[in-house]
N, C-alpha and C positions, 0 to 999 in steps of 0.2 A: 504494500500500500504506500501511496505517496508519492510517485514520483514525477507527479506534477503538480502536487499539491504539498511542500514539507510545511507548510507554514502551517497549514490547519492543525486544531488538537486531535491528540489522537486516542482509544483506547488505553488501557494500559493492559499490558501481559495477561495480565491477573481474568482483567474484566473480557476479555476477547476469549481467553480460552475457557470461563464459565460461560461464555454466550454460543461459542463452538459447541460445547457437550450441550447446548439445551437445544441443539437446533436438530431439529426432525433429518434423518439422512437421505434425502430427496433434493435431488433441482430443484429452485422455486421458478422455474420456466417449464419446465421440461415434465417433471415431476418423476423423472426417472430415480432407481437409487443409485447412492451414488459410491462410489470406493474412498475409504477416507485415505489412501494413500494418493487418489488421484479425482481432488476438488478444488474450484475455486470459489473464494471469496469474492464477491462481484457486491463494486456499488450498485444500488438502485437509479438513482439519481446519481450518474456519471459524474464526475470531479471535474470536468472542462465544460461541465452545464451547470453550473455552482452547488455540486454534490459534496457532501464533508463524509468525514470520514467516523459519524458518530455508528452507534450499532443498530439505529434503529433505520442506518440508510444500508448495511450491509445485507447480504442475503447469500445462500449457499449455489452454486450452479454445478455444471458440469463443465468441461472445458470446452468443448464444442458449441455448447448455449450461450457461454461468455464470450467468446470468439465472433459468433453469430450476431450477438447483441450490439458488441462494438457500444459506438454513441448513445445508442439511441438509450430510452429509460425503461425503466422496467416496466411499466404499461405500455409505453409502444412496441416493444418487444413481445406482451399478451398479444395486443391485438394484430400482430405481423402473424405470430403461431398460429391463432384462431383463426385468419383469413385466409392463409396457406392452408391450415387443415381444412377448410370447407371444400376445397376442390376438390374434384374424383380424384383425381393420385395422390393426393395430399401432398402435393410439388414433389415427386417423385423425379420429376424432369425441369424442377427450376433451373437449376444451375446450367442446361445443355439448354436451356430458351435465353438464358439472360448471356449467354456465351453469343450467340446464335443474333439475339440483338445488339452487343456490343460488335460485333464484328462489323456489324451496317453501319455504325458510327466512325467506325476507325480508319476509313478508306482515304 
């Protein structure tokens, strides 16, 4: 955590690792479980959208969901999942469409 934001406060050791053991072992995106050798810590409210770093802005993800989430907040990252899961494939084929249209841009 921090590395574009050192200036904000931050948890202490103590308070973060009683907030880790309370927190249910699931994505909060995703809702998958998750491996606790291999999770992240994802802001809600992104720190370059004026997100801090308290506990009640963190939330658990997987790495793939945090990766995916990038910017945006964690409500728009709901309703990005929800939108994509309503389609018949459930974007099965996004990435070979937005491939597919980025290449018409790039000529």
């Amino acid at each position: 955590m921090g590395r574009r934001a050192p200036d904000l406060p931050r948890p202490s050791t103590d308070e973060l690792e009683a907030w880790l053991r309370a927190q249910p072992p699931h994505c909060s995106y995703t809702g998958e479980l998750l491996d606790i050798a291999d999770l992240h810590v994802d802001h809600i409210v992104p720190l370059d959208r004026g997100g801090d770093h308290s506990l009640s802005n963190l939330c658990l993800a997987s790495p793939a969901a945090n990766r995916a989430k990038g910017a945006m907040s964690g409500d728009e990252f709901h309703l990005l999942l929800n939108l994509v899961g309503s389609w018949p494939d459930r974007g099965a084929d996004l990435l070979k469409r937005l491939r597919m249209a980025g290449a018409g841009f790039s000529r």
